[in-house]
C-alpha positions in Angstrom: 22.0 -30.1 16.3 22.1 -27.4 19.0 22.7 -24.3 16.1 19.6 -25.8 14.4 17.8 -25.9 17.5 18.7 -22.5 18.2 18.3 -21.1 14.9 14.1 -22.7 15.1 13.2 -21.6 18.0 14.9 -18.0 17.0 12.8 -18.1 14.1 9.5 -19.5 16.1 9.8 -16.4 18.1 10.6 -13.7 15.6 8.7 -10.9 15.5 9.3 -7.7 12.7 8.5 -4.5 14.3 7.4 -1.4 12.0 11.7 -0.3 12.7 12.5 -3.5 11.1 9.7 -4.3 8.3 11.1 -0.7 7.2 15.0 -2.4 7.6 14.4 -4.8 5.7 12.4 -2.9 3.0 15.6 -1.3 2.5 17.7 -4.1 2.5 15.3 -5.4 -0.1 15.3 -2.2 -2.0 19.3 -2.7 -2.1 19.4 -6.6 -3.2 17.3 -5.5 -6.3 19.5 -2.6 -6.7 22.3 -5.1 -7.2 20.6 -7.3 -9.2 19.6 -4.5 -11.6 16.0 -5.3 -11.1 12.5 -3.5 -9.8 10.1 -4.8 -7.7 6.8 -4.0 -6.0 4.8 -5.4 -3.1 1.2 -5.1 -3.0 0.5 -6.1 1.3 -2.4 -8.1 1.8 -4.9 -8.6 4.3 -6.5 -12.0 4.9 -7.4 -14.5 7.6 -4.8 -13.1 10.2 -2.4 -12.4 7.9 -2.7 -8.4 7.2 -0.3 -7.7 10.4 2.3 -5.6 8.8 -0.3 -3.3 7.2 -2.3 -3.0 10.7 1.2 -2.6 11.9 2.6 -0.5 9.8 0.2 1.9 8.3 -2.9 1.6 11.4 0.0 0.9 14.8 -2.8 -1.1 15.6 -0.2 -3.3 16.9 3.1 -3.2 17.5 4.7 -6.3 15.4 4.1 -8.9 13.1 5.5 -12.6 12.0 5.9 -12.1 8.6 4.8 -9.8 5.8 2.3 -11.1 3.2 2.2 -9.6 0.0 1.7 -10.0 -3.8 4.8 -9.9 -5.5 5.6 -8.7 -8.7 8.1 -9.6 -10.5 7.2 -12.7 -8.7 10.1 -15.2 -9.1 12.8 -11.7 -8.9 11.6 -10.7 -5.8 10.9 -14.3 -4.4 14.7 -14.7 -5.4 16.1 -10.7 -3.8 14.2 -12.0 -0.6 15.2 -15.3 0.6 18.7 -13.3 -0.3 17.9 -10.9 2.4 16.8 -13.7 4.5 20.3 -15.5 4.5 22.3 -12.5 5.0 19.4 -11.2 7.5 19.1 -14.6 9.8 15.6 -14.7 8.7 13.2 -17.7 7.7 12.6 -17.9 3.8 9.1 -16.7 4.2 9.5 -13.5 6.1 8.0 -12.3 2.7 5.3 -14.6 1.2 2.9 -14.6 -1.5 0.5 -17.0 -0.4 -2.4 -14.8 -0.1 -2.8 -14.1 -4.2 -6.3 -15.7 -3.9 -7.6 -13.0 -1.6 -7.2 -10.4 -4.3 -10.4 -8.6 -5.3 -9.9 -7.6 -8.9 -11.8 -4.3 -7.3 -9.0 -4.1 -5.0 -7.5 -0.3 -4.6 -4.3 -0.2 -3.5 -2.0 3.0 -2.8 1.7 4.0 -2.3 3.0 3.5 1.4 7.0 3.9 0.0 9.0 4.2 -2.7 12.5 3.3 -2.4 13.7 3.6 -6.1 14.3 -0.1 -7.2 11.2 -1.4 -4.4 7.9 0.5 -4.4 5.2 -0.9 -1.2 1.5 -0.9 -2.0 -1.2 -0.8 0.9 -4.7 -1.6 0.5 -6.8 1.3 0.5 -8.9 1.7 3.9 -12.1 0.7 2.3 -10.6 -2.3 0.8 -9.0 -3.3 3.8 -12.4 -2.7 5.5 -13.6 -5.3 3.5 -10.7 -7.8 3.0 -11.2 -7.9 7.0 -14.8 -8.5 6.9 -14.7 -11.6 4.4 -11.9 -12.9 6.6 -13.2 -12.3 10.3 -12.9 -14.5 13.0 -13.8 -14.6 16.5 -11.5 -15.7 19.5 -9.1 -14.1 22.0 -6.2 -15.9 19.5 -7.3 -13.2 16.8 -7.0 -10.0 16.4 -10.1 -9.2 13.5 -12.5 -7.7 16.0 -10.1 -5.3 17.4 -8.9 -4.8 13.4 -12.7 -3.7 12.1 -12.7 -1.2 14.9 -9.8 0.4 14.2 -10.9 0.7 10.4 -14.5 1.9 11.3 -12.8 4.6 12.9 -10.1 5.6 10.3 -13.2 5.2 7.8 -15.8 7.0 9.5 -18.5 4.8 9.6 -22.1 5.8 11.2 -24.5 3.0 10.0 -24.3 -0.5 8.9 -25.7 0.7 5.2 -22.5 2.2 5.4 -20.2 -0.7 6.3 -22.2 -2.8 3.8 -21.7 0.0 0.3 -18.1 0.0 1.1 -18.4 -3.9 1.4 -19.9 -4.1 -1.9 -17.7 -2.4 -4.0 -15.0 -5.3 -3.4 -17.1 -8.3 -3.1 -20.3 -9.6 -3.2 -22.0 -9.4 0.4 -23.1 -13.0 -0.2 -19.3 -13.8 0.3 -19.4 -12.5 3.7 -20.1 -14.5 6.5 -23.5 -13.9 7.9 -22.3 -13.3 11.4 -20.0 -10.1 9.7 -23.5 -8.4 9.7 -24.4 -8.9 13.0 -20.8 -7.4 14.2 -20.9 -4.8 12.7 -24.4 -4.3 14.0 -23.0 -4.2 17.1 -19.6 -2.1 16.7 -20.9 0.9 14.6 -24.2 0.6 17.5 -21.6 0.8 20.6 -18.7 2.3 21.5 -15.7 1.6 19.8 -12.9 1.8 22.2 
């Protein structure tokens, strides 16, 4: 009872820092070099969930939980990465596919790394941009706000016309909350520091 305790509250507290998403990138890469496969992982952004790529590709912050993704082969990968959970100490969803819904079927994607048998898709800034939007929420607890700033810096944004064209091309603004206007109203108007 104790190792299980131990072992929950190791994994309660476990956070991957850009060091060790890139570990156990590599340690995935291997397991699907032993199995004689190929994978890739398309990382996703969506209600709180797009950590690793603000993480990784943004250091907008400097770790995440887990790693969300689309995976494809699905069940291959799925399989290579709860392997790489055991031998790693790490819950079976360090990696997860639960955010296939969130998927635009606009969605641009590019290459972050290639690591011969694993290849690791980003969202494209703009799509990200939007992804954000759609999912933004408001609190302290979340980190959205301080997300959309650092993306309508990267992106360049002057003017809510702006925002909303780049918005566009991924969904249709009636999916956005209304309140998404209204913020970025105010963060393109004010500094955003």
């Amino acid at each position: 009872a104790e190792h299980l305790y131990r072992f929950q509250y190791r994994c309660a507290s476990l956070m991957l820092t850009v060091e060790r998403i890139r570990e156990l990138f590599a340690s995935l890469d291997q397991e699907l070099a032993r199995r004689g496969a190929r994978g890739e992982l398309y990382l996703a952004a969506r209600r709180n969930k797009d950590r690793a790529v603000m993480c990784l590709v943004y250091h907008a912050r400097p770790a995440t939980k887990d790693i969300d993704a689309l995976l494809v082969p699905a069940a291959e990968l799925r399989s290579a990465a709860q392997a790489v959970a055991q031998k790693e100490g790490l819950p079976d969803d360090w990696l997860n596919d639960a955010v296939k819904g969130y998927f635009s079927e606009n969605g641009q994607f590019e290459v972050f790394e290639d690591l011969g048998h694993l290849r690791v898709y980003v969202p494209h800034p703009e799509y990200l941009f939007a992804m954000k939007c759609l999912a933004l929420r408001l609190g302290e607890e979340f980190q959205d706000l301080a997300d959309v700033k650092v993306l309508i810096r990267a992106l360049g944004l002057q003017t809510v016309a702006d925002a909303e064209a780049i918005l566009g091309r991924y969904y249709s603004l009636e999916r956005y909350p209304v309140r998404t206007r209204y913020i970025l109203e105010e963060l393109i108007a004010g500094p955003l520091n």
